[in-house]
KOLGU-468420 format. One record per residue: z, x, y of N, C-alpha, C, O in turn. Coordinates in steps of 0.05 Angstrom, whole numbers, plus 32768, in hexadecimal, padded with zeros to 4 digits. Example, Ala and Ser with C-alpha at 12.3 -4.5 7.8 and 13.67 -1.06 7.14 Angstrom:
<rs>
[r [809C 8108 7F8E] [809C 80F6 7FA6] [809C 8108 7FBE] [80A9 811D 7FBE]]
[r [808E 8101 7FD3] [808F 8111 7FEB] [809D 8102 8001] [80A1 810C 8017]]
</rs>
This chain:
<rs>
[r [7EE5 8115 7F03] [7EF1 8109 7F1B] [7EEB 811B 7F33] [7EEE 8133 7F32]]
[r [7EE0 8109 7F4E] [7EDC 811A 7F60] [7EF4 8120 7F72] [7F04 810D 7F74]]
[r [7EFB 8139 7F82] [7F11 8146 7F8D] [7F18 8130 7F9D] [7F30 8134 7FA4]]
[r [7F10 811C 7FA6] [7F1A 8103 7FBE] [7F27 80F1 7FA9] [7F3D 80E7 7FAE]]
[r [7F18 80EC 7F8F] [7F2C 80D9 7F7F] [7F46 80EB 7F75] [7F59 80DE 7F6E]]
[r [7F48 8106 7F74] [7F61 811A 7F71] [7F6D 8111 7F7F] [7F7B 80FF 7F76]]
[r [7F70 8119 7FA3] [7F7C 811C 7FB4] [7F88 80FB 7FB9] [7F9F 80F5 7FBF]]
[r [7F73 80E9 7FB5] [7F82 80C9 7FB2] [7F9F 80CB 7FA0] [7FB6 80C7 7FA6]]
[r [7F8F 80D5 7F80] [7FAA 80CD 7F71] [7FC0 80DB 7F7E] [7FD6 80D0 7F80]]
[r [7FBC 80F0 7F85] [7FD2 8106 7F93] [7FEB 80F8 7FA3] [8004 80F9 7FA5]]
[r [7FD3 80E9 7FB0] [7FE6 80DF 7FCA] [7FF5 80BC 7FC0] [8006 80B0 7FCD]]
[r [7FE9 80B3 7FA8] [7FF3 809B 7FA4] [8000 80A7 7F92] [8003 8098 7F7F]]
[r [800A 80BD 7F8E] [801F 80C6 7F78] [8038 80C4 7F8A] [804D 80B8 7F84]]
[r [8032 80D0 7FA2] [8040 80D8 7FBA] [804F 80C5 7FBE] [8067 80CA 7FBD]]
[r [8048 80AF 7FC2] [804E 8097 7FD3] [805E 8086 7FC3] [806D 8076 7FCD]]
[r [8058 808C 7F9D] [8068 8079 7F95] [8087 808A 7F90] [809D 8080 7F90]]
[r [8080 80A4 7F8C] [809C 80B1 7F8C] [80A6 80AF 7F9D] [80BF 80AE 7F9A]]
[r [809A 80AE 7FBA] [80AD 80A5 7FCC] [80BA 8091 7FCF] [80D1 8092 7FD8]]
[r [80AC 8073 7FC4] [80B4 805C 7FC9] [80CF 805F 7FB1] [80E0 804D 7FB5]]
[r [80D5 8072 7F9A] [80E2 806A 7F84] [8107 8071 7F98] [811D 8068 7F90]]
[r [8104 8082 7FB1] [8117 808E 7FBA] [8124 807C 7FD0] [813B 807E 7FD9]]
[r [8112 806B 7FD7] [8110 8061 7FF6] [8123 8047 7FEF] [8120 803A 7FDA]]
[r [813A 8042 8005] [8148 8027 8013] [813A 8013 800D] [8122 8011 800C]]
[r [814C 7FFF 8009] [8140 7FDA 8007] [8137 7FD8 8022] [8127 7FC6 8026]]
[r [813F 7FEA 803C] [8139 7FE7 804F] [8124 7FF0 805E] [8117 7FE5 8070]]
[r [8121 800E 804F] [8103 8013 8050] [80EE 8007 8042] [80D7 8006 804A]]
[r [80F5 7FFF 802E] [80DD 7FEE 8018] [80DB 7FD7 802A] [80C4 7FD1 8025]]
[r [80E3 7FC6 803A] [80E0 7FB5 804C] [80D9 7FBC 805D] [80C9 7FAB 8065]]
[r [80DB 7FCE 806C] [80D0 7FD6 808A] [80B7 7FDD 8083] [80A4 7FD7 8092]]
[r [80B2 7FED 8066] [8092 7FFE 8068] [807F 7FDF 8059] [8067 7FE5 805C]]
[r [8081 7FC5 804E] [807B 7FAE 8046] [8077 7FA3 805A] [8063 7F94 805A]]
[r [8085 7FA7 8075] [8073 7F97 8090] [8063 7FA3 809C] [8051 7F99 80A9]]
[r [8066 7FBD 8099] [8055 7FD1 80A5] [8034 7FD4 8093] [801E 7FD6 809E]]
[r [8037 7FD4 807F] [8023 7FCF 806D] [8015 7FAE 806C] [7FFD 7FAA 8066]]
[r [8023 7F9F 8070] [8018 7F86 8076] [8005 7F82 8098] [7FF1 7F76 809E]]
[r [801B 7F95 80A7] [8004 7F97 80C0] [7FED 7F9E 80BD] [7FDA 7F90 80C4]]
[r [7FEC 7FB9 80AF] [7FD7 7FC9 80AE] [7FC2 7FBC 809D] [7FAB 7FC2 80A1]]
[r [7FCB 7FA6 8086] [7FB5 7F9E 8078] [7FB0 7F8E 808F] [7F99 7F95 8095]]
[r [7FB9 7F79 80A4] [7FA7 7F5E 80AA] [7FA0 7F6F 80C2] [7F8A 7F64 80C8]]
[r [7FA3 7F81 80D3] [7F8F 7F94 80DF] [7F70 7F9E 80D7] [7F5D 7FA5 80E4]]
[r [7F75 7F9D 80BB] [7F5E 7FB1 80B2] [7F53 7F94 80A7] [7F3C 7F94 80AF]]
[r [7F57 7F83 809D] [7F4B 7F6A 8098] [7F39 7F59 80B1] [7F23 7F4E 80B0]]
[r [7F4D 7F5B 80C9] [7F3D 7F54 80DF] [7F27 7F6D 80EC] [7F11 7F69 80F7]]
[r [7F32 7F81 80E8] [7F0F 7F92 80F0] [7EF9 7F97 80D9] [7EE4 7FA4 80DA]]
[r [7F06 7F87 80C2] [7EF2 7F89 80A8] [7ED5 7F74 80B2] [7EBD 7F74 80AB]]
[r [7EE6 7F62 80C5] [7ED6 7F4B 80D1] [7EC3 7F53 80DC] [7EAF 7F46 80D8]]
[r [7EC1 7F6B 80EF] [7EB5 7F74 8107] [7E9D 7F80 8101] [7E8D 7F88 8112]]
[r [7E9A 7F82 80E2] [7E83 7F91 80DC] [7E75 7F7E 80C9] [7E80 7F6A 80C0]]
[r [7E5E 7F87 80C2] [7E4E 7F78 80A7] [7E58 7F89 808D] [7E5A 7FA1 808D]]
[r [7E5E 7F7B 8078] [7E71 7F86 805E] [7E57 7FA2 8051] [7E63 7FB6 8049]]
[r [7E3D 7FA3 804F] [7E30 7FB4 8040] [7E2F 7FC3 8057] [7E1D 7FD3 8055]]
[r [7E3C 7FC5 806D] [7E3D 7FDB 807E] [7E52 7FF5 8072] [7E63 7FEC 8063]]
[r [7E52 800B 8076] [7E5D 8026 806F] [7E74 8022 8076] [7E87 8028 8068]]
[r [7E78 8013 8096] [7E95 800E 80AC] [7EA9 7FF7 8098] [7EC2 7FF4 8097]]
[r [7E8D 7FE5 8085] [7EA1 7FD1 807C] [7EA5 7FD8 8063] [7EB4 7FC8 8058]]
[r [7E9F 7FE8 8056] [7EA4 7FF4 802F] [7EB4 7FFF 8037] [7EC9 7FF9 802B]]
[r [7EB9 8019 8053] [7ECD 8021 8055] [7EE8 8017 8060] [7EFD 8024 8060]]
[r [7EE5 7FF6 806E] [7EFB 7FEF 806F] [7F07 7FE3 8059] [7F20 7FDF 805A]]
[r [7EF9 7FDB 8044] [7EFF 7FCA 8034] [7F06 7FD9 8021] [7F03 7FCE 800B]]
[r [7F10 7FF4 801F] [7F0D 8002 800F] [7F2E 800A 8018] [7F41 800D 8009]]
[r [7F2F 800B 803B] [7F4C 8011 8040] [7F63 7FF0 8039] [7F7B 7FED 8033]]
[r [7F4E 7FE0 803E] [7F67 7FC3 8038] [7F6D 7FC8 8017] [7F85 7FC7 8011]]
[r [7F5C 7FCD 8003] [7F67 7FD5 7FDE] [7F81 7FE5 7FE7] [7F97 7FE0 7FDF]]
[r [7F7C 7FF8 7FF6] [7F8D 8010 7FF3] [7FAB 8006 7FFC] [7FBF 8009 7FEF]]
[r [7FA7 7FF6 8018] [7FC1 7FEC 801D] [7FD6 7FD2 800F] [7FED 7FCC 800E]]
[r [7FB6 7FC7 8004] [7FC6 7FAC 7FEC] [7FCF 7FBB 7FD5] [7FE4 7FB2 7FCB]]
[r [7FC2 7FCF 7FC9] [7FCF 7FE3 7FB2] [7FF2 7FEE 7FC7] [8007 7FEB 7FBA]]
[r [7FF4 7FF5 7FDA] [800A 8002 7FE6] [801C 7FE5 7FE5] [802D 7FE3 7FD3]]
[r [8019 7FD1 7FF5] [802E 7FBF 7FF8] [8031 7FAE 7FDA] [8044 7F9F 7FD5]]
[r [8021 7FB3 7FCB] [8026 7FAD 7FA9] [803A 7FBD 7F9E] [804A 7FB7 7F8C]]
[r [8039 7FD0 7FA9] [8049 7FE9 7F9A] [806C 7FE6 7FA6] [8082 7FE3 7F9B]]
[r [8062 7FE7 7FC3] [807E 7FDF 7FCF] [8093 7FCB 7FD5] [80A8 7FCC 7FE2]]
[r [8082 7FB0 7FC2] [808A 7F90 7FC1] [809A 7F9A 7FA5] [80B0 7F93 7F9C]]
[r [808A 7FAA 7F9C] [808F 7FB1 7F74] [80B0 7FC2 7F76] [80C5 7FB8 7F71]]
[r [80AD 7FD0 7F7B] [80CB 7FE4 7F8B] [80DC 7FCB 7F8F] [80E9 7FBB 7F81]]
[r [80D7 7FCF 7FA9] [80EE 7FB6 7FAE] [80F8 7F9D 7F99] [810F 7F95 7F95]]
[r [80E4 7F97 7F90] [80F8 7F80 7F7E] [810C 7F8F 7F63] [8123 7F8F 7F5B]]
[r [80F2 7F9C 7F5A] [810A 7FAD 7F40] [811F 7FBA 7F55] [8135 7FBA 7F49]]
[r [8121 7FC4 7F6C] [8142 7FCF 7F7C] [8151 7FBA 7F74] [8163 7FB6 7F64]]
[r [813F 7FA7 7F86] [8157 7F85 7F88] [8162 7F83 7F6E] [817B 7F86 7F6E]]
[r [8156 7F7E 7F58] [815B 7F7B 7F39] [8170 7F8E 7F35] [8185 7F85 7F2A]]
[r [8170 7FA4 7F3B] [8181 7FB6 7F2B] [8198 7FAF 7F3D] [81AD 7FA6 7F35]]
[r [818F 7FB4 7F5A] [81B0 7FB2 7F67] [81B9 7F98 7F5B] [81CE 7F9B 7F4E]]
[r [81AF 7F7B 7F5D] [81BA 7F68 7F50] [81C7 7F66 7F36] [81D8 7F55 7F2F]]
[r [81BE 7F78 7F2A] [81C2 7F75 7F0C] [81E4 7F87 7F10] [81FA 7F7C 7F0C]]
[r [81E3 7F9D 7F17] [81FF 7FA9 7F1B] [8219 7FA2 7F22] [822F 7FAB 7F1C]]
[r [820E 7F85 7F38] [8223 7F7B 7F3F] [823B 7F68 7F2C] [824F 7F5F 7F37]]
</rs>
């Protein structure tokens, strides 16, 4: 494994321990914010030709943020579940 696929898992270790801590209200706020950022990077994915370097590398950041708002759709519902379930 090369040190950039390390430092990936590193940081998507990061992000899910974070998400395991985080508010129904932050798991919602960071789900629109991640939804911006994907249809941003989807519309400048446009701006280039796809076997371009500009477009592997954008298309490379839209995985990253559909893996993030997957993760943070995933959170949120098991919260919902559990808080529901307690009641």
């Amino acid at each position: 494994m090369t040190s950039g696929h390390l430092q990936r898992d590193r940081e998507e270790g990061e992000f899910e321990r974070g998400l395991e801590g985080a508010s129904l209200e932050s798991l919602d706020s960071l789900s629109c914010e991640l939804d911006a950022k994907q249809e941003r990077l989807q519309r400048l994915y446009g701006e280039f030709p796809e076997a371009s370097e500009q477009g592997r590398f954008i298309k490379r950041q839209i995985r990253e943020a559909a893996g993030q708002t997957g993760s943070v759709k995933t959170s949120d519902m098991v919260r919902r579940n559990q808080r529901d379930a307690k009641r």
